[in-house]
C-alpha positions as CSV (number, residue, x, y, z in Angstrom):
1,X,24.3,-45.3,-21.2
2,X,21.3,-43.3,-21.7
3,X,20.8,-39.8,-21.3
4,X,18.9,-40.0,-18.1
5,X,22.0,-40.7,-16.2
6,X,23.3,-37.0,-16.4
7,X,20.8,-37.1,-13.3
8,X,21.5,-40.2,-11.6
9,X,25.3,-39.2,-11.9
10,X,24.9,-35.4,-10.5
11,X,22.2,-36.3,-7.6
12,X,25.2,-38.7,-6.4
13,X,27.8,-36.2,-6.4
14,X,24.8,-33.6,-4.9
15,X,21.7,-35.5,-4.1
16,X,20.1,-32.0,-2.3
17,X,21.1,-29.7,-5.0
18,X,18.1,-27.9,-6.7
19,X,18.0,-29.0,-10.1
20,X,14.6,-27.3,-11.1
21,X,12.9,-24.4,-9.3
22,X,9.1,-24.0,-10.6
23,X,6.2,-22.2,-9.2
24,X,8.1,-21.6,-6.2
25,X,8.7,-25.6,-5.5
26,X,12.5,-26.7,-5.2
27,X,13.0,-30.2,-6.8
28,X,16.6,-31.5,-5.7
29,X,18.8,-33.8,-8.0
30,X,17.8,-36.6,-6.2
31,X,14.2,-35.8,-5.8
32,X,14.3,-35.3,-10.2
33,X,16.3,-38.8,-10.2
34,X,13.1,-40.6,-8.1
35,X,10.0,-38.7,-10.4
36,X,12.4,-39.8,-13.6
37,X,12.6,-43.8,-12.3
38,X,8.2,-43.2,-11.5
39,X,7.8,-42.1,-15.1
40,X,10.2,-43.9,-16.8
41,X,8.3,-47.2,-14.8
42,X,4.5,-45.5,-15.6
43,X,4.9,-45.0,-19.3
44,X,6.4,-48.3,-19.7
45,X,3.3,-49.6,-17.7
46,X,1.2,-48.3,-20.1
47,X,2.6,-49.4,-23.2
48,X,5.4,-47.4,-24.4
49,X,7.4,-48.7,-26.5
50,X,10.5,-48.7,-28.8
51,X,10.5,-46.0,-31.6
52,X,7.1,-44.9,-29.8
53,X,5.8,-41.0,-29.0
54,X,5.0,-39.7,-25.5
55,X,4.0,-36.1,-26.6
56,X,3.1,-33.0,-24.0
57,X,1.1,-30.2,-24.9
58,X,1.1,-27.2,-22.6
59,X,3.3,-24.4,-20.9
60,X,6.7,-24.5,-19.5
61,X,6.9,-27.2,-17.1
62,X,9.3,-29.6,-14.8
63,X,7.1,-32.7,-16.2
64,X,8.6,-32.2,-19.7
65,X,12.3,-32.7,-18.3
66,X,10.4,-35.9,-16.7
67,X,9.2,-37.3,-19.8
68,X,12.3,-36.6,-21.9
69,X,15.0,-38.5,-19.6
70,X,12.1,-41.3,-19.1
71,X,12.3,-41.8,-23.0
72,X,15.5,-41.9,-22.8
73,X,15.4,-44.7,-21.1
74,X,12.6,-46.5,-22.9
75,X,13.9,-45.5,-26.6
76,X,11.6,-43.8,-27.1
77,X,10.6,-40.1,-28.5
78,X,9.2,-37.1,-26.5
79,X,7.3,-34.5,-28.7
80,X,6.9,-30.5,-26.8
81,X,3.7,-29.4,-29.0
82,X,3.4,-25.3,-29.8
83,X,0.5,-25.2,-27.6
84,X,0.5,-21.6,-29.2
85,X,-1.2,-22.9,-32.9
86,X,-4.7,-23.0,-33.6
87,X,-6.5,-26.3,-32.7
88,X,-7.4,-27.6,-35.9
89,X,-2.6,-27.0,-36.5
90,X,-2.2,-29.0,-33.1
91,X,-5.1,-31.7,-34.3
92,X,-2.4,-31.9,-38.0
93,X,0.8,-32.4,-35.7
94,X,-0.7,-35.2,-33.3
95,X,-2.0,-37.1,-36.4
96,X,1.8,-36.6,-37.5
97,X,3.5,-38.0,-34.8
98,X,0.5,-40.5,-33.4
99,X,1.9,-40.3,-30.1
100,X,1.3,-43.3,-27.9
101,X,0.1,-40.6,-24.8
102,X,-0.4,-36.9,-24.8
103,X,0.4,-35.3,-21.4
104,X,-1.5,-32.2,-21.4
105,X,-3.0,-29.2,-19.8
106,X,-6.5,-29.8,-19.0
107,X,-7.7,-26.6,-21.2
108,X,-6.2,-28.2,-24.7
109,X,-8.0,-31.6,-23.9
110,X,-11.3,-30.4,-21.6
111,X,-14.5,-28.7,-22.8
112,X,-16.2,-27.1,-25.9
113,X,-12.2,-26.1,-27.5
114,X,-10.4,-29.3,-26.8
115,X,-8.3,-30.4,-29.4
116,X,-9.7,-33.4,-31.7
117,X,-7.1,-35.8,-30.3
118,X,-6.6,-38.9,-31.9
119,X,-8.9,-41.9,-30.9
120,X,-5.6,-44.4,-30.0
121,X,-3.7,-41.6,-28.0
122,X,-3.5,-41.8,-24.2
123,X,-5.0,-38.5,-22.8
124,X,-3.6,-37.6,-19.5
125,X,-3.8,-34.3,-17.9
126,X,-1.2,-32.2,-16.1
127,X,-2.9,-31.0,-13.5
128,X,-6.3,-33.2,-11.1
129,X,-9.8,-32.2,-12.5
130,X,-12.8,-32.8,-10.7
131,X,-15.2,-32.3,-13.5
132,X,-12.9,-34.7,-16.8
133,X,-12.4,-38.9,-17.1
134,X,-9.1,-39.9,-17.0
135,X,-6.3,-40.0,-14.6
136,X,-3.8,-36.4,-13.9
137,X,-0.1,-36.8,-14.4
138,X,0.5,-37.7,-10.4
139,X,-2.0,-40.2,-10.4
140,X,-0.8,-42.1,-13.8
141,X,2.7,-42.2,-11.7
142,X,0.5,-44.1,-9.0
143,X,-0.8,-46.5,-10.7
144,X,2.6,-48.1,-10.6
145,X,4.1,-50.2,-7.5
146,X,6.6,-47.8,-5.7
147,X,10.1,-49.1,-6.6
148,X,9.5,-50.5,-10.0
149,X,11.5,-49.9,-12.6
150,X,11.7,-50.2,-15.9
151,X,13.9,-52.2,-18.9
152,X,16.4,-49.8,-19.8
153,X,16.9,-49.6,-23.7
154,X,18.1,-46.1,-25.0
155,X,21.7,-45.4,-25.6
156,X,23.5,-42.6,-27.7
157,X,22.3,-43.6,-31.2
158,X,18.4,-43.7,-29.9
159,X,15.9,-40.7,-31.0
160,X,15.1,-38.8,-28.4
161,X,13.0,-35.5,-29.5
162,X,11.0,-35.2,-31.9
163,X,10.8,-31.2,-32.5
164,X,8.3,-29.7,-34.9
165,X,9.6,-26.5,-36.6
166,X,7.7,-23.1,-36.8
167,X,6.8,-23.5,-40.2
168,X,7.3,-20.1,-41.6
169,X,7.5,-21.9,-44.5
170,X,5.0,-24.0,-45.2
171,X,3.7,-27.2,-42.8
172,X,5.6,-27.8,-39.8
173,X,8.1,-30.6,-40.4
174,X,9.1,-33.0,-37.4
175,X,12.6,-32.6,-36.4
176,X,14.2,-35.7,-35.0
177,X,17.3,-35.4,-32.7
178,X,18.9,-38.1,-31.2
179,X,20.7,-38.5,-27.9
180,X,24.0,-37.9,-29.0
181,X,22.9,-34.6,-30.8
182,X,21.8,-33.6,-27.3
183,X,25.3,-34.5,-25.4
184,X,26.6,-32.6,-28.6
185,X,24.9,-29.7,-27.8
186,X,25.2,-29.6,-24.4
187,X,29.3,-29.8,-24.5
188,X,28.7,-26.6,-27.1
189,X,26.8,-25.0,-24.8
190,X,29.2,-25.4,-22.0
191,X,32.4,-24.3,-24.3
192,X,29.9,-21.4,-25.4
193,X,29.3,-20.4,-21.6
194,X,31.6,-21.8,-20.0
195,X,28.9,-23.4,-17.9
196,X,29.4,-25.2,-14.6
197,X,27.5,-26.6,-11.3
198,X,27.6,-23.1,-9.7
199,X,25.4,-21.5,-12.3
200,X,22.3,-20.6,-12.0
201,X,19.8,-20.9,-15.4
202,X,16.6,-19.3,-16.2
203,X,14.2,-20.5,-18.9
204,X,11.4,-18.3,-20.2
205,X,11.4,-19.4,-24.1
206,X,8.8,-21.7,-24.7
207,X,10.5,-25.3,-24.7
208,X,8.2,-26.8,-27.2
209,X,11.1,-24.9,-29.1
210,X,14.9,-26.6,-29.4
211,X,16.3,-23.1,-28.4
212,X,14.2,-23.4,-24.6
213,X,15.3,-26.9,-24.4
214,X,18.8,-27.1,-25.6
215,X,20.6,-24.1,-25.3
216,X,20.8,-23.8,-21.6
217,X,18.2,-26.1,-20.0
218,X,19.4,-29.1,-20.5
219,X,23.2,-28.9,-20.6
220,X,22.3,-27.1,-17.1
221,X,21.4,-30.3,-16.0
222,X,24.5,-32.2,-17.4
223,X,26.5,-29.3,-15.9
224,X,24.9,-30.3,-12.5
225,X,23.5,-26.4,-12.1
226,X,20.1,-24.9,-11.3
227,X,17.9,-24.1,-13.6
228,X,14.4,-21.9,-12.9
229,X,11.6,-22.5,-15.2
230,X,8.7,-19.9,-15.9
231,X,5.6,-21.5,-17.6
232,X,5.9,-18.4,-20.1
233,X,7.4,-15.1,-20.7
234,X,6.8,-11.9,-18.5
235,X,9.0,-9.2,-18.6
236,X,9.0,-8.1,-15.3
237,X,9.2,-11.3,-13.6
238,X,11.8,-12.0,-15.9
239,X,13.6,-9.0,-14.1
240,X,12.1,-10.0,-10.8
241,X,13.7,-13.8,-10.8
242,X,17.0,-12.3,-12.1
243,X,17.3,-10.2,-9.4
244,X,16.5,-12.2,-6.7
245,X,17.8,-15.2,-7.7
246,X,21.0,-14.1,-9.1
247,X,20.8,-16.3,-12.0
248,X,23.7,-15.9,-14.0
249,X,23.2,-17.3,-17.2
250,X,19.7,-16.7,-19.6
251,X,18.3,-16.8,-23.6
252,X,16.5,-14.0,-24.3
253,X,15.4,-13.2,-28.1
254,X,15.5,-10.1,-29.2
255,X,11.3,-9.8,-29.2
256,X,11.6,-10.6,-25.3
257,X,14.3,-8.5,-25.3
258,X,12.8,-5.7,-26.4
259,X,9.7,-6.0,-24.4
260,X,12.0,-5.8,-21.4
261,X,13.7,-2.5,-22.5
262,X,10.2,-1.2,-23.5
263,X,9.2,-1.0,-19.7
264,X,8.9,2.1,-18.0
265,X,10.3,0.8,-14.4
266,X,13.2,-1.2,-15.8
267,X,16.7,-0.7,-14.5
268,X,20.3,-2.5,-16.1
269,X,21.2,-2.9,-12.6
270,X,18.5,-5.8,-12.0
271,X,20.7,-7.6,-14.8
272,X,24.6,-7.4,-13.1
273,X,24.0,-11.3,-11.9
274,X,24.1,-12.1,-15.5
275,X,27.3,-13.2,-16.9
276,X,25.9,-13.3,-20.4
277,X,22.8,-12.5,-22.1
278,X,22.4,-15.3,-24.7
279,X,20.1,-14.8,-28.1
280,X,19.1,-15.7,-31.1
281,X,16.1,-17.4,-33.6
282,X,16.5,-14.6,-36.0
283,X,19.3,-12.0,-37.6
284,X,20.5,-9.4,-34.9
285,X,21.6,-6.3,-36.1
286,X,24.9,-5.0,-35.0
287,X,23.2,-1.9,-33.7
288,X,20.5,-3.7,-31.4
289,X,23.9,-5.9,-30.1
290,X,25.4,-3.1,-29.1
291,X,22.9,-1.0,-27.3
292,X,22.6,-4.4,-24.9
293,X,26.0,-5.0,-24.7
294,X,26.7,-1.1,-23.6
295,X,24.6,-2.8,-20.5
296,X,28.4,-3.9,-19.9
297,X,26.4,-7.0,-20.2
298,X,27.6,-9.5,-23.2
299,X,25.0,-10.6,-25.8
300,X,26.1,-13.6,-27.0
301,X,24.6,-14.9,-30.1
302,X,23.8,-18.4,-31.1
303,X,23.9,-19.8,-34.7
304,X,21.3,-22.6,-35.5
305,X,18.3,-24.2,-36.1
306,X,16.1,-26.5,-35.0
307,X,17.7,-29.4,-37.8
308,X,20.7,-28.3,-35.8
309,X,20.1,-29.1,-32.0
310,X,20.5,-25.6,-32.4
311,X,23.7,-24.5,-31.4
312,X,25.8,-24.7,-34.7
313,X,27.8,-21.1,-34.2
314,X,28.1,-19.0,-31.4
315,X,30.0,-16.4,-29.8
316,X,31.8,-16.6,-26.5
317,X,31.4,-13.7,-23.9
318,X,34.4,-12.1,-25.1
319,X,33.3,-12.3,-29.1
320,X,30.1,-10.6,-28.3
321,X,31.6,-7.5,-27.1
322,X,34.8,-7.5,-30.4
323,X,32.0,-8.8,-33.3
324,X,28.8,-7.9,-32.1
325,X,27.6,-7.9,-35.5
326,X,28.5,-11.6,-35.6
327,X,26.9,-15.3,-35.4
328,X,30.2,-16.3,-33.7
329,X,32.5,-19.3,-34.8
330,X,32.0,-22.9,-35.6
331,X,30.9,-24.8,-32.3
332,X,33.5,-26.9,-30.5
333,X,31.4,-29.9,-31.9
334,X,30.5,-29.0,-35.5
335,X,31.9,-27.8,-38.7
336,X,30.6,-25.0,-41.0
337,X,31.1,-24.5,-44.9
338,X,30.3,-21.9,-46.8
339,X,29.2,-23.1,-50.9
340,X,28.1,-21.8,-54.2
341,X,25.2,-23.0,-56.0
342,X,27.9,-26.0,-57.3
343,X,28.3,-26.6,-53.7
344,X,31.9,-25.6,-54.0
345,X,33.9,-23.8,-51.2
346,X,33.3,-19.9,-51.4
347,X,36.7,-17.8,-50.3
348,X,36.6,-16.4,-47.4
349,X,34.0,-12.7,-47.1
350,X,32.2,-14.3,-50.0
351,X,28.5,-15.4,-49.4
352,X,27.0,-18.3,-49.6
353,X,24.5,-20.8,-48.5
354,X,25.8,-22.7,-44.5
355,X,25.9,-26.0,-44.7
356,X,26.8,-27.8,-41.4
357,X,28.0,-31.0,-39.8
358,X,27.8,-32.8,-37.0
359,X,26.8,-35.2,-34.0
360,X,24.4,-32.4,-33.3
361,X,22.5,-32.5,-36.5
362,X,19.1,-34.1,-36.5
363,X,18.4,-37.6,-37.8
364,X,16.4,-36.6,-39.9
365,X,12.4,-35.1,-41.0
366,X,9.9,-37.8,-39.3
367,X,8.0,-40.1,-42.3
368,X,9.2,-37.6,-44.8
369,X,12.6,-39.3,-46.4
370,X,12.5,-36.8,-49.5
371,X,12.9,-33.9,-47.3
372,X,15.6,-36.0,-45.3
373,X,17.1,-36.5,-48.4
374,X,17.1,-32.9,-49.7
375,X,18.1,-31.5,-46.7
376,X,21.3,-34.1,-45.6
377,X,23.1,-34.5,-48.7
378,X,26.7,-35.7,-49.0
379,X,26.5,-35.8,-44.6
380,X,25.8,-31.8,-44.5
381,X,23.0,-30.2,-43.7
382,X,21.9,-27.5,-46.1
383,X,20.3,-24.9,-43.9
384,X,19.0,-22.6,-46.6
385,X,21.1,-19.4,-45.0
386,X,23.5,-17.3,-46.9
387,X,26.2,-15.6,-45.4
388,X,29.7,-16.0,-45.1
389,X,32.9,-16.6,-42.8
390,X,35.3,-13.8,-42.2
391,X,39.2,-14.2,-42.6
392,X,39.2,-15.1,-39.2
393,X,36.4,-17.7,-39.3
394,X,33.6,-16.2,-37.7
395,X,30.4,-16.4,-39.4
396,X,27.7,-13.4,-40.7
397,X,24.7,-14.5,-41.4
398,X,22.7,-12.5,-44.4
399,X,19.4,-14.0,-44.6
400,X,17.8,-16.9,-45.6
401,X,17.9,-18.3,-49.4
402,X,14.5,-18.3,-49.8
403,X,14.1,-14.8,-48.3
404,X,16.7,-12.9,-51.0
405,X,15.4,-10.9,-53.7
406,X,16.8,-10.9,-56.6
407,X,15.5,-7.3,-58.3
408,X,16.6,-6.5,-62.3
409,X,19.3,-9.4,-61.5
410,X,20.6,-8.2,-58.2
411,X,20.7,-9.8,-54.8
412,X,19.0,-7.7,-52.1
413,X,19.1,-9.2,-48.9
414,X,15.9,-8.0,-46.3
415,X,18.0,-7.6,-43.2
416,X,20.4,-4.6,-44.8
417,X,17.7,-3.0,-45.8
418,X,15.6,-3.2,-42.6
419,X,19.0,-2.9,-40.4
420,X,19.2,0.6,-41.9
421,X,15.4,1.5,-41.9
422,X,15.1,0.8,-38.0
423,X,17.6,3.8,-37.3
424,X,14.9,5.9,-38.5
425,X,13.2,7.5,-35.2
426,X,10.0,7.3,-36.8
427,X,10.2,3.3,-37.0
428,X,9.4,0.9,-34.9
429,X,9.4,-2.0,-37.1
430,X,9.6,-3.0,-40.6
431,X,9.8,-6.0,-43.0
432,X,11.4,-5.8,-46.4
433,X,10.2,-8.4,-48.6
434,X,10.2,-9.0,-52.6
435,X,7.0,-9.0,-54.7
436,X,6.8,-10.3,-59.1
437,X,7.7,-7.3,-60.9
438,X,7.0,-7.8,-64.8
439,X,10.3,-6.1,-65.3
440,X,12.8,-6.7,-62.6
441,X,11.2,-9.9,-61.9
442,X,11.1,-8.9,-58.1
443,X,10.2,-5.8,-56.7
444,X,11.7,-4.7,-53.4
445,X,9.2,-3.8,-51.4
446,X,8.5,-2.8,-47.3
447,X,5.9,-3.2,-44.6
448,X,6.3,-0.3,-42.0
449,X,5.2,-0.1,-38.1
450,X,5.3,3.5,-37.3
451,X,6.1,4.6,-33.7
452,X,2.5,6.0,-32.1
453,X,2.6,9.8,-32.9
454,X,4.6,9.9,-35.2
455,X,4.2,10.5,-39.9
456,X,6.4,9.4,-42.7
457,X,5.8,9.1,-46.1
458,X,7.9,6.5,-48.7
459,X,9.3,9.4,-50.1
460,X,11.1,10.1,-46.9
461,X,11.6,6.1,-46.5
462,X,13.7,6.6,-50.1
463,X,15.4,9.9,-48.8
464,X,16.4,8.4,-46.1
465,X,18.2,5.6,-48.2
466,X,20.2,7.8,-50.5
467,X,23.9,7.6,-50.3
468,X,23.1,5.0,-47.3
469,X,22.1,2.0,-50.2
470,X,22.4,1.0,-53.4
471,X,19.7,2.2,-55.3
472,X,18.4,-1.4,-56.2
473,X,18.1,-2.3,-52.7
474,X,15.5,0.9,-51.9
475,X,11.7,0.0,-51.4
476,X,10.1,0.6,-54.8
477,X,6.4,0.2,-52.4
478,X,5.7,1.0,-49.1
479,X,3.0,-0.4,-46.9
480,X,2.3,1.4,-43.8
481,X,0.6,-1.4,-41.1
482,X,-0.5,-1.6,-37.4
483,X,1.7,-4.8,-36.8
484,X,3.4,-7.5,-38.4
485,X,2.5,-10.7,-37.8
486,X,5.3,-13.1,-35.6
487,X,6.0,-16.7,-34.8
488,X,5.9,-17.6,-30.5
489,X,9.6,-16.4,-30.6
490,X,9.1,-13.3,-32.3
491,X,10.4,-14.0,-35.7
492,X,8.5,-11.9,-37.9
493,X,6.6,-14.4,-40.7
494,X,7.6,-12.8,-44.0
495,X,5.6,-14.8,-46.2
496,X,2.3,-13.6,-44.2
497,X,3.4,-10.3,-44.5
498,X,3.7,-10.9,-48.0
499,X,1.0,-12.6,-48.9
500,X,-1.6,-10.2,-47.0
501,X,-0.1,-7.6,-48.8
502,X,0.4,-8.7,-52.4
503,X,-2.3,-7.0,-54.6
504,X,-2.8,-4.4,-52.1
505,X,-3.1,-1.1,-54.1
506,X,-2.2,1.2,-51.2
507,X,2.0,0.4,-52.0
508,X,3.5,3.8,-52.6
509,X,5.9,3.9,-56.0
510,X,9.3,5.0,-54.5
């Protein structure tokens, strides 16, 4: 069976259940069950077919739960685009994937800043337009005969999303996850929250990502619960819908996070629906875990990437509150090792780089087989993390491989040094990054955000440091900036920070 019958199943067990909520518009089990058969029927109508691309460009939306269960169906691939890139980035991924039909939001295919989309794709826009060729979303549905249907070909082994990373490190790769990484993740993510019919789900993080898809949309939807879906993060309706929905169960990263403790209005009691606060895309410090979890809310975290379906670690409700400062323990579904540079077995406390395996694994890189090859070797996936697993088997993630400094033969890892910078009062943010040094071969080195009002010089940044680091891992430059620059889910890009900033005079000798 295909993965479209997660919604066939649940709207016959509870055919008036709401499955979405969006814009205010209730769309029961059954009711997603009927637009699913439509699309599945349209996008076979116009041609899609095995191994193909149906790609969608836009802001949250029910649609892209359409589209995905209708390639399930059809073997073929949905594609979420970062409608957040620059054109000319989104013109790159769409000659990448040369998807079949681009579903799309009339302002990335309409007027003077449309996207340069490829001459063979399908254009077809989200919403009617009285002033653009070419047929809206509900009228491509029309144009097939009500009660068609369409050959049913997908099963577990079929790709099913086609996921394009971030690319904080270099061009954005395709990530391809089949269906049975997507039933992986979703038994994860019910182990992980103990997730069931009677919750209820909100999604804010942009599901063009694998962490707004998979973490708690879509095993919502194999749970048989209710999921809410904002077309994009605002703090305060964030609150709002929490409140008044009493949703119980929602993924917050620690940038969205943050902009909800920054407001001046905000109280913890619009959070005591919640069950769980779930996070991750980047290294929380033990520190920022435990001013949410004092909340008496948990904050889970969630291990992963996008190669990864994501969930490959997590902790459980009851782990967030004993190891906050922890990635949790090896999902239900998926093994963890921690090697050496020999790819040997590290004991346990001793880091590493995390290799994983899995049915939740990806595939593998679309069109590139070296990278495939790199990246899967010997059925692991080399993630490029270090860290390590306790004596009890939960994981710590350090930073990533490429990211450690290695300064007059020593390992510095960014995230200790920053974990201990942002307890200064006068910080708000900072990056800690490594630079060529003629002598140590890398120099450690930091970007600062200072809070408004508010002085510091790097000789108080290396004050501060004493008898708190080893003196290798101090800043030996500090930059003082407005902002650093972030990714859509708040990861802060270190190579951009970097690279703005190499050759920049203004670096203070500590």
């Amino acid at each position: 069976m295909d993965l479209s019958h997660w919604i066939e199943r649940n709207a016959r067990f509870a055919p008036t259940r709401t499955a979405i909520r969006f814009a205010s518009q209730d769309i029961s089990y059954a009711a997603l069950a009927s637009r699913i058969d439509r699309a599945a029927a349209a996008l076979e109508h116009a041609g899609v077919r095995e191994g193909e691309v149906v790609a969608y460009l836009g802001l949250n939306h029910p649609i892209i739960i359409e589209l995905l269960f209708a390639c399930a169906r059809l073997d073929a691939l949905v594609a979420p685009l970062n409608w957040r890139l620059a054109r000319p980035e989104i013109r790159r991924t769409l000659e990448d994937c040369r998807p079949r039909i681009l579903i799309a939001e009339s302002a990335f295919i309409d007027g003077p800043e449309a996207v340069d989309v490829p001459a063979d794709t399908r254009r077809i826009r989200i919403e009617p337009s009285d002033h653009a060729d070419g047929p809206c979303w509900e009228s491509f549905l029309a144009e097939v005969p009500a009660g068609a249907s369409c050959t049913c070909r997908g099963g577990p082994d079929s790709p099913l999303v086609l996921c394009y990373t971030s690319g904080t490190a270099g061009v954005p790769k395709g990530v391809v996850l089949d269906q049975n990484a997507l039933l992986t993740n979703a038994l994860n993510s019910a182990h992980m929250h103990d997730l069931t019919s009677r919750d209820h789900i909100l999604t804010t993080t942009p599901m063009f990502h694998v962490g707004g898809f998979n973490i708690l949309t879509l095993p919502a939807l194999h749970a048989g619960a209710s999921v809410t879906i904002h077309a994009r993060f605002d703090p305060q309706a964030t609150l709002d819908t929490i409140e008044r929905e009493q949703v119980t169960l929602v993924v917050l990263v620690p940038a969205q996070l943050t902009a909800i403790l920054d407001m001046p209005t905000w109280n913890p009691a619009q959070l005591r629906s919640l069950r769980m606060i779930t996070t991750g895309s980047t290294i929380i410090t033990e520190q920022f875990a435990r001013k949410i979890n004092s909340f008496g809310i948990p904050l889970a975290q969630v291990y992963g990437s996008t190669e990864t379906g994501p969930a490959a670690a997590y902790q459980r409700a009851g782990d967030a509150m004993l190891r906050p400062g922890s990635a949790g323990a090896p999902a239900l579904h998926c093994e963890i090792r921690i090697v050496d540079a020999a790819e040997t077995p590290v004991a346990a406390g001793e880091d590493g780089e995390i290799l994983v395996r899995g049915c939740n694994v990806m595939r593998g890189y679309w069109n590139r087989p070296e990278l495939t090859a790199n990246a899967l070797r010997n059925g692991w996936y080399h993630t490029g993390d270090v860290g390590h697993l306790d004596q009890d088997g939960y994981l710590y993630v350090v930073t990533r491989k490429r990211d450690m400094i290695i300064s007059g033969g020593e390992n510095v890892y960014p995230e200790e040094v920053e974990s201990v910078l942002v307890e200064m009062l006068e910080i708000k943010e900072v990056c800690i990054f490594g630079i060529p040094h003629h002598r140590l071969g890398e120099q450690v080195t930091a970007a600062i955000v200072l809070r408004e009002g508010t002085v510091l010089t790097a000789a108080s940044v290396s004050g501060y440091l004493t008898n708190r680091l080893a003196r290798y891992k101090h800043p030996r430059a500090v930059h003082f900036v407005t902002c650093l620059p972030r990714t859509s889910l708040g990861k802060v890009i270190r190579s951009e920070v970097r690279k703005s900033l190499v050759g920049d005079a203004s670096g203070v000798p500590s």
